[in-house]
C-alpha positions in Angstrom: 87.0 -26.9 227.0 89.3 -27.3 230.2 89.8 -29.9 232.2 90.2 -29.1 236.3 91.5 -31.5 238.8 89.1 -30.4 241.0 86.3 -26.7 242.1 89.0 -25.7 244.1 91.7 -25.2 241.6 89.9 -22.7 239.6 89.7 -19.7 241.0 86.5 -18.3 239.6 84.0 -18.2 243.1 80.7 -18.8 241.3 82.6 -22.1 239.6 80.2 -24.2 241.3 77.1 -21.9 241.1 73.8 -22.3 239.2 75.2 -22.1 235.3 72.6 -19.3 234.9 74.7 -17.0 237.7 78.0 -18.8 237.4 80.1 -15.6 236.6 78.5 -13.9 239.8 80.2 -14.2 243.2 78.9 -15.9 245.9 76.7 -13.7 248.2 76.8 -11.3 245.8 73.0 -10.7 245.2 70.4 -13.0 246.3 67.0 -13.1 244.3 65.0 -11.2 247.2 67.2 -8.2 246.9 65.5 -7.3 243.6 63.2 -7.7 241.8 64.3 -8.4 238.2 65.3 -11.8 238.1 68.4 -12.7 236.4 67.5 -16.4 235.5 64.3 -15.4 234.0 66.0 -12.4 232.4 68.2 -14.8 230.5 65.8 -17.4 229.4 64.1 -15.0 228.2 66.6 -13.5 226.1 67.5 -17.4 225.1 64.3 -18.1 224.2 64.4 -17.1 220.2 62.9 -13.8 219.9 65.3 -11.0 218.6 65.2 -8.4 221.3 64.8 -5.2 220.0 67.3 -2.3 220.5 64.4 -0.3 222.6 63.6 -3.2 224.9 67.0 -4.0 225.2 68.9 -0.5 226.1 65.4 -0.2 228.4 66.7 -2.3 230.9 69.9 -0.6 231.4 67.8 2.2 232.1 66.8 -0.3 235.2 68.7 0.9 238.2 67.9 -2.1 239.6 68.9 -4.3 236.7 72.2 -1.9 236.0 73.2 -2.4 239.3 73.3 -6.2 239.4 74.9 -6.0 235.8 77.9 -3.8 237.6 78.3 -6.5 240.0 78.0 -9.6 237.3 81.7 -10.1 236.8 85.0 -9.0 235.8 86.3 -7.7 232.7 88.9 -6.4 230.6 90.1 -3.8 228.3 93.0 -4.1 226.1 94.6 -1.1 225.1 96.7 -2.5 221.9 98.8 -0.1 220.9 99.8 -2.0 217.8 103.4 -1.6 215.8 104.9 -0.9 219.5 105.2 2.6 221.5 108.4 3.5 222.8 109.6 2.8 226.1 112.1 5.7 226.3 108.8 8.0 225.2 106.5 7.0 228.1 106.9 4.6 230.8 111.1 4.7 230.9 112.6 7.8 230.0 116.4 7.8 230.3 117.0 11.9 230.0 120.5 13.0 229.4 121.5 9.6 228.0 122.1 8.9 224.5 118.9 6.6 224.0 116.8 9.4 225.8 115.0 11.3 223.3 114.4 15.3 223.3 111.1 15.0 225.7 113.2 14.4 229.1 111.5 13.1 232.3 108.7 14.6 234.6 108.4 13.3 238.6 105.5 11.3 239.6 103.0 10.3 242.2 105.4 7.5 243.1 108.5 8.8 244.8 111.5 8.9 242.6 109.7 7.5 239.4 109.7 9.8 236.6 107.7 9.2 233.2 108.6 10.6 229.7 107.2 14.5 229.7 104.6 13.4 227.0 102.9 11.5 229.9 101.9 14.4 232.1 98.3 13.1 233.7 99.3 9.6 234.0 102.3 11.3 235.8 99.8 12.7 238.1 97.9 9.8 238.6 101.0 7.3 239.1 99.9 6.0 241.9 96.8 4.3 240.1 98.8 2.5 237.5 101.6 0.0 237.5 104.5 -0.3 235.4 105.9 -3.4 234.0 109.6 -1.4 232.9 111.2 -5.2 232.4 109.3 -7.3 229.6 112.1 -9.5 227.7 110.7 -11.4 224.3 112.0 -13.4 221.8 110.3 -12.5 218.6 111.4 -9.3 216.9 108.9 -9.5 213.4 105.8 -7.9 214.0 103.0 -10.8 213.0 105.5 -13.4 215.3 105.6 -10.9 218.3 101.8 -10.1 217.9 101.3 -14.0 217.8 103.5 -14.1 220.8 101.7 -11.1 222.9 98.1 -12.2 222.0 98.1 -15.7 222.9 100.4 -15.6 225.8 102.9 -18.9 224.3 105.2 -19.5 222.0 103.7 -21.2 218.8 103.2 -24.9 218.5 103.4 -26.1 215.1 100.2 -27.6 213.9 98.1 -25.7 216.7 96.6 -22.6 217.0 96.0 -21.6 220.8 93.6 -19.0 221.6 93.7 -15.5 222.0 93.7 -14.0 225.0 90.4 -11.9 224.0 89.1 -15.6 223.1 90.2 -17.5 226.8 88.5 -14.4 228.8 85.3 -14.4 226.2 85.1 -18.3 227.1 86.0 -18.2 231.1 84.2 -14.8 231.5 81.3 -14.5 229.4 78.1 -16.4 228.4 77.0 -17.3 225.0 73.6 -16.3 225.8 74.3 -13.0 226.2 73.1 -10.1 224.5 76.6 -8.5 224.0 79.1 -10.0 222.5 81.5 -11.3 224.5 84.8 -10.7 223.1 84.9 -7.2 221.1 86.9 -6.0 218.6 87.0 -2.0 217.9 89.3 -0.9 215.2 88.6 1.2 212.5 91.6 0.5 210.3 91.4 -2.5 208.1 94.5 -2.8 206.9 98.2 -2.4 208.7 100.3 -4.9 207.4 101.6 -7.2 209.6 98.5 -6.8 211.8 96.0 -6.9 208.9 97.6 -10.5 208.6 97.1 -11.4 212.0 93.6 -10.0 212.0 92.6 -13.0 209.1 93.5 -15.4 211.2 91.9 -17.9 213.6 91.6 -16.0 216.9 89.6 -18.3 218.6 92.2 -21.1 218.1 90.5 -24.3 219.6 88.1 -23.1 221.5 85.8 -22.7 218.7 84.2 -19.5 216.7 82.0 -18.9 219.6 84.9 -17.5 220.9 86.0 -15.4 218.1 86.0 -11.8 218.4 83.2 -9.0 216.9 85.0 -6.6 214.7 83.7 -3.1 214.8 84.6 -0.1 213.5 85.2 1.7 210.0 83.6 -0.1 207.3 82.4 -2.5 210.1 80.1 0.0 212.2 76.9 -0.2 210.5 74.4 -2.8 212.0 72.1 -4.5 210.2 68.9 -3.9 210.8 66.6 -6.8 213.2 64.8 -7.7 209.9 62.7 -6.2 207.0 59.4 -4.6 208.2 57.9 -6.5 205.8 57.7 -9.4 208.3 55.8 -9.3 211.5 58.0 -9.4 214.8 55.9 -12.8 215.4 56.7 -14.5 212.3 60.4 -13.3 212.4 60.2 -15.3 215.8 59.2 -18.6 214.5 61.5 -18.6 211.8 64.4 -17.4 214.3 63.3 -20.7 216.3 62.7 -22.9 213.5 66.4 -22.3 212.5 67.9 -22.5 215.7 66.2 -25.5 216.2 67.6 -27.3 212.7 70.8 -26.1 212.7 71.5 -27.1 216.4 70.0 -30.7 215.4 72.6 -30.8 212.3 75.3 -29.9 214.6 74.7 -32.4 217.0 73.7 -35.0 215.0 77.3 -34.4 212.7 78.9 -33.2 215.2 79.9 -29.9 212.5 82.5 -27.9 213.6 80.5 -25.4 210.4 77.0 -25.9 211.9 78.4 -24.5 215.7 80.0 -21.6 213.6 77.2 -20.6 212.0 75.6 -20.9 215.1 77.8 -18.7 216.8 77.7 -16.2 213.9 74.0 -16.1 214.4 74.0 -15.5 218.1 76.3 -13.1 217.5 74.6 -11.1 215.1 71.2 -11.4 217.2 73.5 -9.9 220.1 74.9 -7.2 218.0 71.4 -5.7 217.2 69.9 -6.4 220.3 72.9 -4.0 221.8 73.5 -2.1 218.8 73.2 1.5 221.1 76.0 0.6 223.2 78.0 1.0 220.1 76.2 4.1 218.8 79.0 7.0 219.8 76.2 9.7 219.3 74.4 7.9 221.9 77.5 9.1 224.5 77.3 12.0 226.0 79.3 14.9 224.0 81.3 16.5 226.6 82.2 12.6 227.9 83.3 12.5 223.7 85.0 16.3 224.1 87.1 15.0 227.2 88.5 11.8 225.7 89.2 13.6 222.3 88.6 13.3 218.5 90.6 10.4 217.3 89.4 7.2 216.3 91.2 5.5 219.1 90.1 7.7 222.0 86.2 7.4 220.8 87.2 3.8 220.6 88.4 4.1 224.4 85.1 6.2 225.5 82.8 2.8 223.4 84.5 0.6 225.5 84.4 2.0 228.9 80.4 2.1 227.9 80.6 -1.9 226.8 82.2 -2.8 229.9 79.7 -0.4 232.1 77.0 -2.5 230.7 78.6 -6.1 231.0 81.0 -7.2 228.1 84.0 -8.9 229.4 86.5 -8.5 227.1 87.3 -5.4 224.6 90.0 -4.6 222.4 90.8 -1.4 221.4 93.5 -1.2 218.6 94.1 1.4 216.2 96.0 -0.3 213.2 100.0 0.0 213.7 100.3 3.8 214.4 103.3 3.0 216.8 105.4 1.3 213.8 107.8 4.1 213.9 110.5 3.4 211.7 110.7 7.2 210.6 110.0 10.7 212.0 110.1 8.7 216.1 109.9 11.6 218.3 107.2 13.8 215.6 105.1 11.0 215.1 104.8 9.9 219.4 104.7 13.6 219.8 101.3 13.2 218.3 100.5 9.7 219.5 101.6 9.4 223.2 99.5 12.7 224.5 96.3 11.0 223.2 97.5 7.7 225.0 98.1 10.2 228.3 94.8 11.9 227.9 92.4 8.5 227.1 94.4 6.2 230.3 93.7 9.1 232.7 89.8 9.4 231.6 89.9 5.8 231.1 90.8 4.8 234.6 89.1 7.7 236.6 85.8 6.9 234.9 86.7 3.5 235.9 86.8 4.3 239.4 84.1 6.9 239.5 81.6 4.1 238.5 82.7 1.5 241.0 84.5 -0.8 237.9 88.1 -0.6 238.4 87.9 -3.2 240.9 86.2 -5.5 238.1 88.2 -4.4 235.3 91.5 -4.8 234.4 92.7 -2.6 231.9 96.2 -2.9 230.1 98.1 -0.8 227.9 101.1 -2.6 226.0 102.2 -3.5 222.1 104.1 -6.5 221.1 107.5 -5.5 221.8 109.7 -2.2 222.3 111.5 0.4 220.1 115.7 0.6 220.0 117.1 2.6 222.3 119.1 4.0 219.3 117.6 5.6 215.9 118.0 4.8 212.7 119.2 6.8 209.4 115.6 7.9 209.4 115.0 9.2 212.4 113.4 6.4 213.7 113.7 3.7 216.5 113.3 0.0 214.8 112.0 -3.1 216.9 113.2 -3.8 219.9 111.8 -7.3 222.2 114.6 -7.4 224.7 113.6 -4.7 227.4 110.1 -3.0 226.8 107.3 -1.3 229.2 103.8 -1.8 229.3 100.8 -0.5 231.5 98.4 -2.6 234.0 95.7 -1.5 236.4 92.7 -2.2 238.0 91.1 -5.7 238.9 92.7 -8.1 241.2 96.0 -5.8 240.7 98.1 -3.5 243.0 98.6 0.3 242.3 101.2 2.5 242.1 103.8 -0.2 241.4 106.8 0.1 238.7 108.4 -3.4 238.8 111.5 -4.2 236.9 114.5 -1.9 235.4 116.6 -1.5 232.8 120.1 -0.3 232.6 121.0 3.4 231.8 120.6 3.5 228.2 117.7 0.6 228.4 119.7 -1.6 226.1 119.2 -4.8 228.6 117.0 -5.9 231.3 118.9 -5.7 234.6 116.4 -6.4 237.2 113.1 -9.0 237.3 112.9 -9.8 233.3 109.4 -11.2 232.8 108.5 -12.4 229.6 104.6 -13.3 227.7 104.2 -16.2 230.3 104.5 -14.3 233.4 102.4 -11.7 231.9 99.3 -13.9 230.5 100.0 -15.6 234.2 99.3 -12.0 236.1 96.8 -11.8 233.3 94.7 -14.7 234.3 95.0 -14.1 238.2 94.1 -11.0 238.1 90.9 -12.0 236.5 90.2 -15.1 238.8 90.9 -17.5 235.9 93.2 -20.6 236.8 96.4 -19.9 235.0 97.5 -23.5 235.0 94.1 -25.1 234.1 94.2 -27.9 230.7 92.5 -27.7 228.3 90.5 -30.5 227.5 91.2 -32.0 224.3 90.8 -35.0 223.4 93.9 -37.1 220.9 95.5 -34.0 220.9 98.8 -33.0 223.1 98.8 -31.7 226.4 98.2 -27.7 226.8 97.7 -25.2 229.3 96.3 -21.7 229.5 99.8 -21.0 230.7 102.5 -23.1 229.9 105.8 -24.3 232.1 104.1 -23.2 235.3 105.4 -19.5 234.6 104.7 -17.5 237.3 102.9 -14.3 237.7 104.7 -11.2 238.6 103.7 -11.2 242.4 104.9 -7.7 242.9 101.6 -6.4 240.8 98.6 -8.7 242.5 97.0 -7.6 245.1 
C-alpha cells in the first residue's frame, strides 16, 4: 500500500529480504544457526490447519525458536492514557506556582529535572525515559484530538487515514502470523468520546487486515478452535476449502467484503492459536503482584508478554479515566501512582529481557489539562503545552526536550506538534516517515505529511 522511490528510502533493513524473513535484519540469523527453520515454520502455519493452543505455546517453550522470535523485529506499546493526564501532575510540575497543584516536585536521575511527587520510580529511573514537556495541538474536543493523536494528521475530509496501531501492524507485522498484529486491550466499552472513536474505521485505507483485535472485558473469552464433534482433519479441509473460495471471490470481484472477512478469519485462527498469551493466570503471580491489581496494569503485564513473544503493535487503554473535569488532584492521586509503578516494571522488564532496544514504548493522551481549575475542582482540556513519555527502540534516554513557561500556560521552547511526534514515531521504528501511500485516483498522502520533522533531540 506505499509507494517508494526506491530500497534505499525505506529504512526497514530486511526491505529487500526474502518476504518470508523481511521484518528480520540482515545478518541477523542465518538458517545454520538453528535448527527450527523460520520459512518452514511459517508455511506451515499458512498452510490451513488451525494450530492448536498446545502446539502453539510449545514452541515458545523452544529456546531456540524464542530466541529468534526476540530478535524478529521491532515493536511497540502504546500506553493511552485516554481523557488526558495532567502535565503539572507528572512530567511538569510547576511547585509553588499557582498552576502547581498540592503534590510539589521530587529531583531526578537527570540533573536539575524534577517530576511531580506522584512519580517517584520513574523519578528514579529518569535517566531511562524521555520527556516530550513541549507538545502544542490544535484540537481541544476529545473525539477530534484522539483523531488527531491516533493518526498522526490533521483530518482530510472524505478520507480516513490510518491509525498508527494500523501503519505499524502493516509495516511491522505479517498477516500470516499467529498473533495478531495490531492489539487492542481495554476492558471498558464505553467512555464517551472514546467509545465513539473506538466504532470507527481504524484501519482507514489500508484495509481491515489492519484493523486492531479488541480484547478485554466482555471481549476476553476466546472461542474455542471448533466443536469436538468434528475431527481435527475434517476441521482442516473445510478450513481450506473456505480459504480457498473466499480468496477466489475476492480476487475475482475484487471485494473489499470478501478481504475483510478474510482478515476476520485469519484473525480469529490467530487468536486461538495464541489464546495463552492472553490468559493472565498463565503469568506468573508475583510478576501480576508487582505490576498491581487494576485492569490497566494487568493490561500492561499482557502486553509486555505479547511483545516478548512477537506482536508488533499493542495498545493498552483504560477507557477515559484521565477526563478529570472534577475532584483533579483526588482522582490522579489514585491514577498517576499506578502509571509510576506499571512504566517502571514496564521498562525494567523491557530491559531485563533484551527488548527495549526493539520496543518502543510511549506514554501520552490526546492533549493536556489547564493549568488552572475549574469551579469543580477540576482542570478542563488543555492542547496548547502538554507532556508525554517515550523510551526504548531507536530512541535516546534520559532526555526532557522542550519547556514551558512558569505556570505552563504557553510553550516557550521547541513546540512540536502530532507530526513531529508520528515523525519520531516512525524513525524510531525504522519505518520511512515520508513514504506515499500508493493509491490509485485518490489524492496524494504520506505517512507523515509536510515533511514535519522528527524531534532529533530524542533519536539515537
Amino acid at each position: 500500500m506505499m509507494k517508494l522511490d526506491s530500497p534505499a528510502t525505506f529504512s526497514d533493513p530486511g526491505a529487500n529480504a526474502d518476504p518470508a524473513n523481511r521484518h528480520l535484519c540482515a545478518g541477523q540469523c542465518r538458517v545454520d544457526e538453528h535448527r527450527l527453520h523460520r520459512r518452514l515454520f511459517i508455511k506451515g502455519l499458512a498452510g490451513g490447519a488451525l494450530a492448536s493452543v498446545a502446539s502453539f505455546t510449545g514452541l515458545f517453550q523452544n529456546p531456540l525458536f524464542a530466541a529468534q522470535t526476540k530478535k524478529a523485529g521491532k515493536r511497540c506499546i502504546l500506553l493511552w492514557l485516554c481523557g488526558a493526564p495532567s502535565q503539572f501532575e507528572t512530567w511538569d510540575p510547576k511547585p509553588g506556582r499557582p498552576s502547581g497543584g498540592p503534590f510539589g516536585s521530587i529531583p531526578t536521575k537527570i540533573p536539575g529535572v524534577h517530576f511531580s511527587s506522584l512519580l517517584p520510580h520513574c523519578a528514579g529511573m529518569a535517566d531511562k525515559l524521555n520527556i516530550v514537556r513541549s507538545m502544542k495541538t490544535a484540537q481541544t474536543e476529545h473525539l477530534q484530538a484522539i483523531t488527531l493523536l491516533q493518526r498522526g494528521n490533521p483530518e482530510r475530509a472524505g478520507f480516513t487515514r490510518p491509525t498508527l496501531g494500523s501503519v505499524c501492524s502493516q509495516t511491522m507485522g505479517q498477516l500470516d502470523s499467529p498473533i495478531p498484529n495490531f492489539i487492542l486491550l481495554d476492558p471498558i466499552p464505553g467512555g464517551n468520546e472514546f467509545e465513539t472513536f473506538k466504532a470507527g474505521n481504524w484501519a482507514g485505507w489500508l484495509g481491515a487486515e489492519y484493523a486492531p483485535v479488541r480484547l478485554g472485558g466482555d471481549y476476553t473469552q476466546f472461542i474455542e478452535s471448533a466443536t469436538d464433534a468434528i475431527p481435527q482433519n475434517d476441521r482442516e479441509s473445510r478450513e481450506t476449502l473456505r480459504r480457498f473460495l473466499t480468496t477466489k471471490f475476492e480476487r475475482d470481484r475484487k471485494s473489499g467484503v470478501a478481504r475483510s472477512q478474510n482478515a476476520a478469519f485469519e484473525r480469529l485462527k490467530g487468536m486461538t492459536a495464541s489464546a495463552d498469551l492472553f490468559d493472565l493466570n498463565k503469568l506468573p503471580l508475583k510478576d501480576r503482584e508487582r505490576y498491581g491489581p487494576g485492569s490497566f496494569a494487568q493490561h500492561s503485564l499482557m502486553a509486555l508478554n505479547l511483545v516478548s513473544h512477537g506482536a508488533p503493535f499493542v495498545m493498552v487503554a483504560n477507557g477515559m479515566n484521565w477526563d478529570n473535569h472534577v475532584f483533579q488532584h483526588e482522582i490522579h492521586q489514585m491514577l498517576v501512582p499506578e502509571l509510576d509503578r506499571v512504566l517502571f516494571h514496564l521498562v525494567n522488564d523491557l530491559e531485563q529481557r533484551g527488548l527495549l532496544d526493539s520496543t518502543l514504548v510511549i506514554a501520552m493522551g490526546e492533549f493536556g489539562r489547564t493549568p488552572w481549575m475549574n469551579p469543580a475542582r477540576g482542570r478542563d482540556h488543555y492542547p496548547h503545552a502538554w507532556s508525554l513519555m517515550m523510551t526504548g527502540c531507536g530512541l535516546k534516554r534520559g532526555v526532557v526536550t522542550g519547556a514551558t513557561d512558569k505556570d505552563g500556560v504557553e510553550v516557550v521552547e521547541k513546540p512540536y506538534d502530532e507530526q513531529n511526534l508520528f515523525a519520531t514515531i516512525f524513525t524510531a521504528l525504522g519505518i520511512d516517515p515520508y513514504a506515499e501511500y500508493d493509491l490509485p485516483g485518490m489524492p496524494t498522502f504520506h505517512r507523515v505529511e509536510n515533511q514535519a520533522p522528527p524531534i532529533k533531540e530524542l533519536l539515537a
